[in-house]
Each structure stands twice: as structure tokens, then as C-alpha cells.
C-alpha positions as CSV (number, residue, x, y, z in Angstrom):
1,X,55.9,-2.8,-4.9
2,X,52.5,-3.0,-5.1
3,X,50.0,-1.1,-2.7
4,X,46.7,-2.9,-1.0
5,X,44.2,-0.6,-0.7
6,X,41.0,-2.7,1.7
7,X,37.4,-1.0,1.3
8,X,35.1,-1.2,4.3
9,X,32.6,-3.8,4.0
10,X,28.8,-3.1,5.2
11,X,28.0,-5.7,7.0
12,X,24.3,-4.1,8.2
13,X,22.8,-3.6,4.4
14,X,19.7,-5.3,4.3
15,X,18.9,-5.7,8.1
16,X,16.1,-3.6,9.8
17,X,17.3,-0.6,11.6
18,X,17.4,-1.2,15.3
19,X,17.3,1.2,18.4
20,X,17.3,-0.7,21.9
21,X,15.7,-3.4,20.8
22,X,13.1,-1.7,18.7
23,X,13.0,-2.8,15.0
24,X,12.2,-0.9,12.3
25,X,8.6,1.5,12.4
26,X,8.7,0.3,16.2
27,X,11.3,3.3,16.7
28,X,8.7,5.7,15.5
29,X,5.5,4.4,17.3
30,X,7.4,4.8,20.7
31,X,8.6,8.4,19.7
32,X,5.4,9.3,18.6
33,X,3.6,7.0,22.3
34,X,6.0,9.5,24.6
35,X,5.8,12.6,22.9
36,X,1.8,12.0,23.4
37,X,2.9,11.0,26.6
38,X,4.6,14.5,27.5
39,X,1.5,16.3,25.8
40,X,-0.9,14.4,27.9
41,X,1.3,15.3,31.4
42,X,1.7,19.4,30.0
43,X,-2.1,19.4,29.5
44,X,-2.8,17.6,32.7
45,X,-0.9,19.8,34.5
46,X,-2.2,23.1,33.0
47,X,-6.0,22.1,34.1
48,X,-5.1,22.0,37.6
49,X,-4.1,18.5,38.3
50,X,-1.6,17.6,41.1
51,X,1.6,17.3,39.9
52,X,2.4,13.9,41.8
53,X,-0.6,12.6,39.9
54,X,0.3,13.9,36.4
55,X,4.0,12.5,37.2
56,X,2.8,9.3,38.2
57,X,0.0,9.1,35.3
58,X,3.0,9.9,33.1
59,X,5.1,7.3,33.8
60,X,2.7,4.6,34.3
61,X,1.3,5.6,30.5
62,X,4.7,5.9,29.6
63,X,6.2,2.7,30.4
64,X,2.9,0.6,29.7
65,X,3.7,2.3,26.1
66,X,6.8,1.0,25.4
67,X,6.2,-2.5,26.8
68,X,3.3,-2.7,24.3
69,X,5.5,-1.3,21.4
70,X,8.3,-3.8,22.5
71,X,6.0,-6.5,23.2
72,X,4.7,-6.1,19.5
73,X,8.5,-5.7,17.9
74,X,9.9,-9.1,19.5
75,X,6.2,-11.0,18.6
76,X,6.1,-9.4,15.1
77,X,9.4,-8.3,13.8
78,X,11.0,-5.3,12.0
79,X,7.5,-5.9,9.1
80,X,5.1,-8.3,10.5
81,X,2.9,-6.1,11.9
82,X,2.0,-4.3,8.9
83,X,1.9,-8.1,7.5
84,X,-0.7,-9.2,10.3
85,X,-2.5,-6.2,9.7
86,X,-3.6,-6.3,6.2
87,X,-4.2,-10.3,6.7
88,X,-6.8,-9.3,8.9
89,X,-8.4,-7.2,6.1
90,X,-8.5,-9.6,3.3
91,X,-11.8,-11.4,3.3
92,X,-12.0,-15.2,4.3
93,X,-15.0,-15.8,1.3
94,X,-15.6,-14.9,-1.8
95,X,-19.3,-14.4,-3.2
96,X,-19.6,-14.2,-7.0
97,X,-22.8,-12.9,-7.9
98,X,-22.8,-14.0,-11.4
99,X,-23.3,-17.7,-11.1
100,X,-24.3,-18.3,-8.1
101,X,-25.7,-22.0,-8.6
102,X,-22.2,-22.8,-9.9
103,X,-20.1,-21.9,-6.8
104,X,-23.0,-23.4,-4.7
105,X,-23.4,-26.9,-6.4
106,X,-19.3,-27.0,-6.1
107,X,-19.4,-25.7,-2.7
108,X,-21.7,-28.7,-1.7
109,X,-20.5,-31.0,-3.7
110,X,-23.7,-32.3,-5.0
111,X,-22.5,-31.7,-8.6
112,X,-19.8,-34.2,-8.5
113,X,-21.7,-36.7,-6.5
114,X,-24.0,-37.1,-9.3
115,X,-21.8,-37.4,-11.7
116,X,-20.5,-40.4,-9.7
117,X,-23.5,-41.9,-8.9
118,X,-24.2,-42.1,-12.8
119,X,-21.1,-43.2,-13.4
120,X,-21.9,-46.1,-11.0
121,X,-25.0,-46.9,-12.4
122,X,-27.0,-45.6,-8.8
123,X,-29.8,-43.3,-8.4
């Protein structure tokens, strides 16, 4: 008689951690948004302001926090911000300074126009 002996299978490896609908480093920018939050209402209310008006400036701050940071995890997914970030640093054109007539004649094409309009026997 032989014994079966079933392993459990790990269906989440490779998919982004997920907390309410937050993905991945979202989870940690709306930590990080209310604990600023809760900082920001403690220091509001230690200089003397109402406390109606620190409550209500802390949860209008709050929630307009995570809508942004949920807003941003459904448009960008678990990575695509980082992604959309450093796309925005890379440069759109490249100069090279040491041949600078090259790039230009092949950016204007006047190079290869004149080698057609030899070609065809034109001016």
C-alpha cells in the first residue's frame, strides 16, 4: 500500500503583492501619504489650530492621498510607474560633437540626395 503524500502548490509566485487594491511600492507610498498625514494633523493641532479644522484638513488630505496613489496603481501597474518615470529622463536627441557635419548632412538628407542626383545624371 502505497501512501500519497500532495505538496501545496504556490499559486501567487511571481505576481505583485497586493493590499486593497494597491500593487506593489503603491502599499508603501500610501503608508508613508498617511503617516505624513497624521504628522501634519499632530503639528496642526499643537500650533493652535481648531480641531474641527485639523480633522477635516486631515481627512480631506488623507483621502485625496490615496485616490492619487490608487489612481496611479490601476493607470500604471505593480512597476510602470518607475517605468514611466525613467522614460521621461532619457533624452529624445542625441548630439555628437565629434562629427557634427556627418549627423547633420544625414539628418537633412542632403547627402543621399546628391548621390542620387549623380546617379541620375542631374545637377
Amino acid at each position: 500500500m502505497t501512501t500519497s503524500v500532495s505538496y501545496p502548490i504556490h499559486r501567487a509566485i511571481g505576481r505583485p503583492v497586493q493590499f486593497k487594491g494597491f500593487k506593489g511600492p503603491y502599499i508603501i507610498i500610501a503608508a508613508i501619504s498617511l503617516v505624513t498625514d497624521l504628522l501634519l494633523f499632530v503639528m496642526a493641532y499643537l500650533c493652535g489650530i481648531t480641531s474641527w479644522i485639523c480633522v477635516l484638513l486631515a481627512l480631506g488630505l488623507g483621502a485625496a492621498a490615496l485616490t492619487l496613489t490608487a489612481t496611479l496603481s490601476h493607470r500604471f501597474g505593480s512597476q510602470g510607474l518607475q517605468k514611466w518615470l525613467t522614460a521621461k529622463q532619457l533624452p529624445t536627441t542625441m548630439r555628437f560633437r565629434r562629427r557634427p557635419t556627418f549627423i547633420n548632412t544625414f539628418k537633412n538628407h542632403s547627402y543621399d540626395e546628391g548621390k542620387e542626383k549623380e546617379a541620375l545624371g542631374g545637377d
